[in-house]
N, C-alpha and C positions, 0 to 999 in steps of 0.2 A: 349558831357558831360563827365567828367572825375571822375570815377566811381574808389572808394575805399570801398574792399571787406575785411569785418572781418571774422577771425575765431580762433575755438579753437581746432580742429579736422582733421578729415582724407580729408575735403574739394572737396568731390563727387560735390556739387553744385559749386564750385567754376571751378572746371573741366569745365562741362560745358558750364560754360559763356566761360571760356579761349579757347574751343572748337571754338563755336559760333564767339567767337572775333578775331580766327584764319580764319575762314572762311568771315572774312566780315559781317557775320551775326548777328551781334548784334551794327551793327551801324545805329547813329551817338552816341554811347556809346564807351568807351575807360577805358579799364583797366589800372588803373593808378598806384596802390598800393596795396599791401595784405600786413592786416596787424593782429599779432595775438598775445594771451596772453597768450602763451602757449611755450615756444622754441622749441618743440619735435613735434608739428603740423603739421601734414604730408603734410598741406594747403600752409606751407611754401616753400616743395619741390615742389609740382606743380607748386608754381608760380613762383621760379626762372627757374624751367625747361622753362617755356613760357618765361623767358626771364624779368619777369615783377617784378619791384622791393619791397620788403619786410622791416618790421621794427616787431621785439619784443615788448611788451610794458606788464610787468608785473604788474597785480593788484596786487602782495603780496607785490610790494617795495612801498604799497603804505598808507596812515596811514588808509585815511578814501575813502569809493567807491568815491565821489563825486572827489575828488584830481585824482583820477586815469582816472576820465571821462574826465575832466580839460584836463588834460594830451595828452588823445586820441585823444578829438573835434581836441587841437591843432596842434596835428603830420597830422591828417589828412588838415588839412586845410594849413598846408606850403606846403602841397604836390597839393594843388591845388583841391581838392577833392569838387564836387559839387554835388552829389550821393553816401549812404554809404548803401552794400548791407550785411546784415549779414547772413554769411553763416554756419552756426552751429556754431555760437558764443555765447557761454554760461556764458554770462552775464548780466543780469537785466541794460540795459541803464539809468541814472540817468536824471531829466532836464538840469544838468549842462552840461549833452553833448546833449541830445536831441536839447538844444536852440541854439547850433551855427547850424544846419542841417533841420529846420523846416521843417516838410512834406518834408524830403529828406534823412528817414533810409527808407528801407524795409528790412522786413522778410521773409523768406518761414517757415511754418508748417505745419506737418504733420496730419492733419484732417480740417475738412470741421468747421471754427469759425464759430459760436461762441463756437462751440462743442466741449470737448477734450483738454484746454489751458495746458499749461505748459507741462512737462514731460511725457514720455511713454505715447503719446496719440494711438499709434499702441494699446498698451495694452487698454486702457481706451475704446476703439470702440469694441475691444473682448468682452471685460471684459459685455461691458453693451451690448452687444446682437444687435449691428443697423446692416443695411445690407448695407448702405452706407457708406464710410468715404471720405477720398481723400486729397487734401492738400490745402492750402490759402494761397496767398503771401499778405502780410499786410502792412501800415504806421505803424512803431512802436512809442508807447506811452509810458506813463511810469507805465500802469498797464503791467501785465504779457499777452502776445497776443489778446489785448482788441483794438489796433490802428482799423482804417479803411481801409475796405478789400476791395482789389484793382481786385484781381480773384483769380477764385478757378476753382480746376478740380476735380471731383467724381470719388471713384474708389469703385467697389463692393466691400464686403467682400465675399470669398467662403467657402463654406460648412467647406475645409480641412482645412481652413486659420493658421497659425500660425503667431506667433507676429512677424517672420523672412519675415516669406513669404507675409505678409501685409505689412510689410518695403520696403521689395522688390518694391514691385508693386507702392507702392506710388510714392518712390523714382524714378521712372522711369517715372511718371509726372509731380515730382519736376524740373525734368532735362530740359522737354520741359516747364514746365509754367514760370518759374525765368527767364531763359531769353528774354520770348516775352515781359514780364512785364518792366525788365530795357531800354530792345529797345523803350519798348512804353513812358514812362519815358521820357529818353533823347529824344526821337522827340517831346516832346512838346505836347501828346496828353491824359495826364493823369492829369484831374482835380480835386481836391476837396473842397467838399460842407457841410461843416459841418462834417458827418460820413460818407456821400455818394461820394462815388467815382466816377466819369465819367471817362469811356475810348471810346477816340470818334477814329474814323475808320474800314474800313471794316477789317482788320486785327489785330483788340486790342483783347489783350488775353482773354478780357473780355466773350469774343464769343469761347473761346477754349473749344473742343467738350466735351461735360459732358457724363459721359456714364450712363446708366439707368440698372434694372433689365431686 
């Protein structure tokens, strides 16, 4: 499956998979394209470092969001793109790109959905006092992190938490859940039913180790 990776940022998850996709391990998925709306994206040096090739694509030369989605669907889709993973791509998807990719964007975010949507959800799990947070890789929709959640990994909060050091720690089962998820993806084993997700195999991320108090 030929997998195009959005982003607007430093692209920590995008590492990752490129990691994973160096090693073999995140097949029968194939990094096909990164692509980003940002020029200065540091997501763009990763991915020519791995060798894998990149396009700009500016929302500001663009009149209206839906024209710029237009836009995206189609770069990605002459690239061959059969899976689109967004990797800190900070952009609200519109239907007009949702519909050529049906049940075929995912998300990673940083807290356990339906908990925490949109921005600084690190802050948002402080802020309200849970002892839980952790992260969700999701089908994205065209509410704000409202798609069908695909898996999630728990991670405590501690006592000294800061909003850095709860970053931290997520991000570091952002790294292992996003790529078990696009492997399980491309192999064919990630179903959905409505809002309910099935991930069938003894190794679907779905079963990835949830940590407790």
């Amino acid at each position: 499956m030929k997998i195009g990776v959005l982003a607007s940022g430093g692209g920590t998850n995008l590492q990752s998979l490129i990691d994973h996709w160096r090693k073999g391990t995140l097949a029968p998925a194939e990094l096909t394209v990164v692509g980003a709306n940002v020029a200065t994206a540091f997501a763009l040096e990763r991915a020519a470092a791995a060798g894998i090739p990149t396009f700009v694509l500016s929302h500001k030369t663009f009149a209206a969001r839906e024209e710029f989605d237009r836009a995206l669907a189609a770069e990605l889709r002459a690239r061959g793109v059969e899976l689109v993973v967004l990797a800190g791509f900070m952009r609200v998807l519109t239907p007009a790109f949702l519909a050529a990719f049906p049940h075929r964007v995912v998300n990673i975010h940083p807290a356990l959905l339906p908990s925490f949507p949109g921005t600084h959800a690190q802050k948002q799990a402080l802020d309200y006092g849970v002892k839980l947070t952790g992260c969700t890789v999701h089908f994205v929709d065209t509410g704000t992190d409202t798609g069908p959640i695909i898996a999630q990994t728990a991670v405590p909060l501690l006592p000294d938490d800061d909003e850095e050091d709860l970053r931290e720690r997520i991000l570091a089962e952002e790294h292992r859940l996003l790529p078990a998820v696009v492997r399980a993806i491309a192999a064919g084993k990630v179903t959905v039913e409505g809002r309910r997700v099935r991930v069938a195999g003894a190794d679907a991320p779905a079963d990835a180790r949830l940590r407790s108090l």
